[in-house]
N, C-alpha and C positions, 0 to 999 in steps of 0.2 A: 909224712904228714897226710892223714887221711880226709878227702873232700869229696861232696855231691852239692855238684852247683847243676840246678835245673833252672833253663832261661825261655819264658814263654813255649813252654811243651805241652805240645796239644797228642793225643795218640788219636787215631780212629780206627777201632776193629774193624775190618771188611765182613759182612754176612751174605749169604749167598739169600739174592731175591726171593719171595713170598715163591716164583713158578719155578725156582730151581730148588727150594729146598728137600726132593724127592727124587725119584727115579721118572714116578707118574707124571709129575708137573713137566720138567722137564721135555718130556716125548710130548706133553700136550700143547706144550709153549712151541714144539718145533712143528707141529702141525698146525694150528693155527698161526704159526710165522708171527707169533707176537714178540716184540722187543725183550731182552736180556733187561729184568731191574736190578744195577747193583747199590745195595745198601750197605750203611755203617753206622756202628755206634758209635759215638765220640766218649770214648771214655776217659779223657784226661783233656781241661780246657785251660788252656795259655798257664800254665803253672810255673811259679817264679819260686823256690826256695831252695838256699844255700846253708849247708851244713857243715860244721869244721869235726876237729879232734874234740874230742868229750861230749859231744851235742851227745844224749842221749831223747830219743823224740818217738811218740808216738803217735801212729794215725788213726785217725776216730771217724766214724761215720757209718751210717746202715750198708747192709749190701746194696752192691752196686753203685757205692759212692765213688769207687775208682784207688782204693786202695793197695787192693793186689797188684792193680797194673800197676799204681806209683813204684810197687815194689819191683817190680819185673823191667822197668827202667832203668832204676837202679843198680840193677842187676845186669845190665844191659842185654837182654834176654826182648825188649822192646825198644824199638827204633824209634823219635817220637816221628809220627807224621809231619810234622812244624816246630820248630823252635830248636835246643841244644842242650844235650845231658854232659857231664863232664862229671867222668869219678875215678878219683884219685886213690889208691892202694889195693891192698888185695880183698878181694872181697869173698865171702860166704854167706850164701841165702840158705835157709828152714825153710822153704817151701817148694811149690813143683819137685818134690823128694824123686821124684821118678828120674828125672832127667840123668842121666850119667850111668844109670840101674841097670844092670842086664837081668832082667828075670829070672833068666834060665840058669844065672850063675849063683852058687853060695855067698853067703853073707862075708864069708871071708872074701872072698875074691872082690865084693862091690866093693867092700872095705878101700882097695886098691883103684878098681874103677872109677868109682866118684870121686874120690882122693885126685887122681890124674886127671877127671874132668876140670874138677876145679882147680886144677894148675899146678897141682904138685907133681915130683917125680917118682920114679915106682919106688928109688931105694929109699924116699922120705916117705912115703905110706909102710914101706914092710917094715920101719924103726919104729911106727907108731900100730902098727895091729895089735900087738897085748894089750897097750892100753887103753886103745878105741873098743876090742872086743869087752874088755873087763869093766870099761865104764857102759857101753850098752844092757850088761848083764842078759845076753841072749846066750849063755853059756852053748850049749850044743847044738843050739836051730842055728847057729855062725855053719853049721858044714852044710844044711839043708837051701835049697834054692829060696830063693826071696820072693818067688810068685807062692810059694805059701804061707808067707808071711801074713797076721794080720795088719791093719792101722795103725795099731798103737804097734807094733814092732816094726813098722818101717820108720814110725814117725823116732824110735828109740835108734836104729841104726843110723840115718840120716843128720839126726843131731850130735851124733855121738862122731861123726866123721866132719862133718863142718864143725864142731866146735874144737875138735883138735888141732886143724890146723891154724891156729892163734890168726886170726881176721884180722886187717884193720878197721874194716868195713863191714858189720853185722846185721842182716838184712832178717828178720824174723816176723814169720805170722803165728796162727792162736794153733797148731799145727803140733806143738809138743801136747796140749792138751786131750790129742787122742791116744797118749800113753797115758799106763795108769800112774797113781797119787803119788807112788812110792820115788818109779821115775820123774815125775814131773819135780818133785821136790829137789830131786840130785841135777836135775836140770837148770830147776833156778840158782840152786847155789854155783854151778857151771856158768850161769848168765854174772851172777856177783862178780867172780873168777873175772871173765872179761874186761868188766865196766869199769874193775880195780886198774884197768891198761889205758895207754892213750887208744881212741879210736872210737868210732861211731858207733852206734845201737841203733837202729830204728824195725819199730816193732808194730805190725798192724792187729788191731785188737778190737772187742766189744768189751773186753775186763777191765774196769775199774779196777781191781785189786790189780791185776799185773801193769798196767799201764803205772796204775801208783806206784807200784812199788822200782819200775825200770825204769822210767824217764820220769825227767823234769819238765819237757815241754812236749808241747803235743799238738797238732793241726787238724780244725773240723773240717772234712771234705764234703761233699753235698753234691752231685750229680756231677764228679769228675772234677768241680771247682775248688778251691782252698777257700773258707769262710772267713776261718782265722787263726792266727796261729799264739800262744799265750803257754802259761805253763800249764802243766796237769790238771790241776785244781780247778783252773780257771776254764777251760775247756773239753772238761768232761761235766760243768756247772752248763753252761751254755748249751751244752746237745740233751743234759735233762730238762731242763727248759723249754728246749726247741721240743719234746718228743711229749711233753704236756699242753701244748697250744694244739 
């Protein structure tokens, strides 16, 4: 049974002080022997919400409301600075595509890499390469390195290898949207495909349309805070509202 229970999780990114963020600052800070300033942003503030099997839920709010990080929690990709994530099955994230990526290597070979990043085994990735390459439709750029890759082909290979290995745990951002129409559309009938299974969705977004059409409920963030959390309708009503005051 798949769960994301977040209990008063606060995250704070560390940035490196106004005098070190350079080479020049730095050497000028060390000659005038002025104090080290370390800052942070608080991107995520005391956050309380528990997710079961079916929730299917989207995150709403402008940039910088703290959404990616919610996701990169989730993911457990972020530690919170305070409070306690707890998530239960397997999980696969659509976003940070990079991670598990060897550049230097062919699309077939990350096929296998990110496959094993995210937890599978090699002889479970090399049973599913036909049908991850065939559903990416990157026919022959699969033999060329992925540092040639554009956007929309990493964002096709990426979704094409997390959504194969059947998630219980579906962590997605607006991230397919940088492939083109033709894929985006085989992708969402690929998101149907899942939602038809027990297990989570949560999808961070600006789309109306896709938030509509993938969740039922959805939470407004607002400088790292939860506002509210309510179905779709009622919370995508609320942040037009708010963006008219």
């Amino acid at each position: 049974m798949a769960r994301i229970e977040l209990k008063n999780v606060t995250v704070d990114i560390p940035l490196l002080g106004g005098d070190d963020s350079n080479i020049k600052g730095r050497i000028v800070r060390r000659i005038k022997r002025s104090p080290k300033r370390d800052e942070a942003i608080r991107a995520l503030n005391n956050i309380n919400l528990d997710l079961k099997d079916g929730d299917r839920i989207g995150l709403v709010g402008s940039n910088g409301a703290g959404k990616t990080t919610m996701l990169r929690v989730m993911a457990g990709i972020y530690t919170p600075t305070a409070g306690t994530s707890f998530i239960e099955g397997k999980v696969a994230s659509l976003f940070d595509a990079g991670m598990g990526i060897d550049l230097g290597a062919t699309g077939y070979d990350n096929i296998t890499l990110r496959g094993m990043f995210l937890g599978e085994s090699r002889d479970a990735m090399d049973a599913r390469v036909d049908e991850i390459a065939d559903f990416s439709g990157l026919g022959e750029r699969l033999h060329h390195p992925v540092s040639t890759y554009s956007a929309g082909m990493m964002a096709r290979l990426g979704f094409s290898i997390a959504t194969s290995l059947d998630p219980e745990v579906l962590l997605v951002d607006e991230g397919i949207g940088t492939a083109d129409a033709e894929f985006t559309a085989r992708a969402r009938e690929r998101l149907q495909e899942f939602m038809g299974r027990a297990g989570i969705l949560v999808l961070a977004s600006h789309s109306p349309i896709l938030l509509g059409q993938f969740c039922d409920q959805a939470v407004l963030l607002e400088k790292g805070t939860i506002v509210e959390r309510g179905s779709t309708d009622q919370i995508l009503a609320l942040q037009s509202a708010a963006k008219k005051r």
